[in-house]
N, C-alpha and C positions, 0 to 999 in steps of 0.2 A: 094556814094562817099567813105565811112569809107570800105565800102568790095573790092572797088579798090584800095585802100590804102594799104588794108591788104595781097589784091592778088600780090601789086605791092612786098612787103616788100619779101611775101613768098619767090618771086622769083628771086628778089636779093640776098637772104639767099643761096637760093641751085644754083646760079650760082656761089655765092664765095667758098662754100663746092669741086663742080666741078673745081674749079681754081686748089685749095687747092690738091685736090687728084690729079688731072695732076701735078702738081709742084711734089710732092711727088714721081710721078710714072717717071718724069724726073729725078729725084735725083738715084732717083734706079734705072735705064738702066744706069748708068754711074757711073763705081768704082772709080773716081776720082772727088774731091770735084767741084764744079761748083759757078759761075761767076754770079750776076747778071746780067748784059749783055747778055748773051747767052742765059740763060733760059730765060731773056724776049721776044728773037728773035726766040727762038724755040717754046715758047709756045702765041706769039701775044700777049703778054700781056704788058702792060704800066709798066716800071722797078716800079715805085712805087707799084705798085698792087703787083709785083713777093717781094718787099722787105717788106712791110707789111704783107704779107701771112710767110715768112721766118720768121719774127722775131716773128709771132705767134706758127712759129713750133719749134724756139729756146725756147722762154720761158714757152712751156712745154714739153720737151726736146726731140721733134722729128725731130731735127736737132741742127748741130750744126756746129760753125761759126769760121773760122781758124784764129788765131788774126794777124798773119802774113801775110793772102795771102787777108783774109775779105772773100774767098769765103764758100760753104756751103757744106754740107753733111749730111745726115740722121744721127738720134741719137742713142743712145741705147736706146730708149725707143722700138723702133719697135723689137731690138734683145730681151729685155723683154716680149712683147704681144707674139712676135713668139714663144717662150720656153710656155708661158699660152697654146697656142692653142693648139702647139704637145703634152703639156701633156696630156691636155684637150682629144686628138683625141686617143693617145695611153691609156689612160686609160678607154677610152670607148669600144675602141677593144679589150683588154686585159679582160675588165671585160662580155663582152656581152653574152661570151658560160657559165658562170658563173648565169648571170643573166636567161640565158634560161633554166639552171639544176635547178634553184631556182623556176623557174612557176611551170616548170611541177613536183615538188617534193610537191608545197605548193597549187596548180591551182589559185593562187591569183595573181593580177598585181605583177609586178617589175619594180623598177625604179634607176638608178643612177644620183645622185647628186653632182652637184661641185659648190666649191666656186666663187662668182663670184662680190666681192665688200660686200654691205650687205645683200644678198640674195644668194638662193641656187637656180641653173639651171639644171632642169631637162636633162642631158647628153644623157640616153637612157632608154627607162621602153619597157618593153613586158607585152602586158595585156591577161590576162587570157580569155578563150573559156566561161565564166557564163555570165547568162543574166544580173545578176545584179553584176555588177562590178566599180572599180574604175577608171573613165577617166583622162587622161593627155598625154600632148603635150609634143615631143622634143621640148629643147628651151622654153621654159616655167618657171617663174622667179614664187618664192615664198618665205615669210617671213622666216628669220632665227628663229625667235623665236618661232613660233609656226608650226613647221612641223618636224616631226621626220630628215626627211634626214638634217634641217637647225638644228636643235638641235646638231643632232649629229658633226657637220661642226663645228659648234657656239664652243662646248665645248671644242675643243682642239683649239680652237685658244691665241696667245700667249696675257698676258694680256693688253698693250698700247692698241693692235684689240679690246679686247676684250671691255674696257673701253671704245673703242669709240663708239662703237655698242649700249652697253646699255645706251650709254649716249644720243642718240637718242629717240623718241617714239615708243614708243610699240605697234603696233596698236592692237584693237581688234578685234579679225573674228569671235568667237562665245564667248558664254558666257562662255567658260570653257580656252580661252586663257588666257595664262600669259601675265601680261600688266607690273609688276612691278621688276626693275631690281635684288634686293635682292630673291624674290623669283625665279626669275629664275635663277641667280646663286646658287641658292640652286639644282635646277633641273641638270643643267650644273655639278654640283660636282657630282651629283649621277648616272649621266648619263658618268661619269668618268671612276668610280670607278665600275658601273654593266656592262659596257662594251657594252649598246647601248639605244635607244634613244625608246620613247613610246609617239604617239600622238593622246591624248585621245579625241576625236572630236574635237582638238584646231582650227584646221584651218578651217574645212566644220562639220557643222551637219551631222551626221550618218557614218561618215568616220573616220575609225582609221588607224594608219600606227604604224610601227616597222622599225628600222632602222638600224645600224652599221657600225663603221668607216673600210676605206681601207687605208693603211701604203704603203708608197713606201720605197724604198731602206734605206735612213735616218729614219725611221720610224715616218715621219710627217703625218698625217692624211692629204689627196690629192682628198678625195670623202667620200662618203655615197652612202652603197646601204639599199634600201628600198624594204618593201612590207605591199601592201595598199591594204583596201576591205572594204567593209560597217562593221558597228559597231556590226553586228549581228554575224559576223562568227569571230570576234573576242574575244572573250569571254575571261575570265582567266583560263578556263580550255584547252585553246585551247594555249595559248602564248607561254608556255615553247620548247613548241614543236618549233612552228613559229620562237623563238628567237634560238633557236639550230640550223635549216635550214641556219636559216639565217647569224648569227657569224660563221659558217662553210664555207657559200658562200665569205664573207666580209673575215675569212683569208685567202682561196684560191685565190684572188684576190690578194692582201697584199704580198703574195709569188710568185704569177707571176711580182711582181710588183717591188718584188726585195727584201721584207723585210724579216730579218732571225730571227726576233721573238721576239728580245731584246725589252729591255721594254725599250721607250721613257722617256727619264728626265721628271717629272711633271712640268707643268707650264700651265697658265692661268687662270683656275677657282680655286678659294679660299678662 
């Protein structure tokens, strides 16, 4: 009884989700604001259902409500997500023949990073032809604090972000992560100032990564590219090298990107 309960529940959940995205997709095939009335008669829906679902998408602002006509229209929150995704898309194309002079110069994976809330989302990596290499997923979500590409993301973000972030838990993934918020703004300042990021088995046993921000036009840091491989072939005699490859790849990108080299106002980590 309690799993037909739960199955029932499911199912009403992703029928209102379904309501929900048709209303939306009604709102957007018509450039002029829309009526309750008509949307309920275009999409067979009970006006109260079309007006409950509305005032869900007003007050978190994906839509919005004419005080003079009462009817509705999409918000700017969708012209927001949209600006995320093109940059999100342009910056993976712009970076990806970057990413590929970076395998074949270093034979190690490559991967780029973007912000995406409190975690970094793997955008695109090319893994390297060795047997024993580092695996990951496009679209694959990982801790800011303990993974070089989230590090480096973490460090220039402006400080109200920043404060929120650490003001959260830390979680830990191996014994060498950083859990505690002082010391990793200690990390965050140095990872400033040396111009990229180093994670020293934080997130997985036997895997290290190197990282470096990418600058767009404004010179806001807009990604991290990375390169990651087991802990063996990264040695300290082997870094200087890895980290030169790699802040060379990270400003060729930065420069397709639009950025002319000036140095960013400081702000955030402190």
């Amino acid at each position: 009884m309690a799993q037909r309960r739960l199955n029932s529940t499911a199912s009403t959940t992703v029928l209102a989700v379904e309501h929900c995205l048709a209303l939306i997709d009604a709102l957007a095939a018509n450039g002029s604001s829309r009526g309750i009335t008509d949307l309920s008669a275009e999409l067979h829906l009970a006006k109260s259902t079309v007006y409950r679902l509305l005032q869900t998408l007003v007050k978190h602002g994906y839509a919005v409500q004419d005080p003079a006509s009462g009817r509705y229209r999409l918000g700017l929150k969708f012209l927001e997500l949209g600006g995320v995704v093109q940059n999100s898309l342009s910056i993976r194309t712009i970076a990806h023949p970057h990413l590929q002079a970076l395998m074949a110069a270093t034979n190690e994976t490559v991967q780029l990073g973007i912000l995406e809330g409190h975690e970094v989302v793997y955008a695109d990596k090319i893994e390297c032809a060795r047997t024993i290499r580092m695996y990951s997923s496009v679209g694959r979500r990982s801790p800011l604090h303990c993974t070089a590409l989230g590090k480096v993301l973490l460090a220039h973000q402006p400080e109200d972000a920043l404060r929120t972030i650490l003001g959260g838990r830390l979680i830990r993934c191996t014994s060498r992560s950083i859990t505690t918020p002082r010391a990793l703004r200690d990390e965050l300042l140095q990872i400033r100032e040396q111009g990229h990021a180093f994670d020293d088995e934080e997130f997985e046993e036997g895997l290290r990564c190197l990282a470096a921000p990418a600058r767009d036009y404004t010179g806001s840091v807009v990604a991290s590219l990375g390169i990651a491989g087991p802990a063996t072939r990264f040695e300290p005699g082997r870094r200087p090298e890895l980290i030169k490859l790699l802040t060379d790849a990270a400003e060729a990108v930065s420069m397709d990107l639009g950025y002319k080299g000036e140095h960013p106002p400081r702000n955030g980590v402190g």
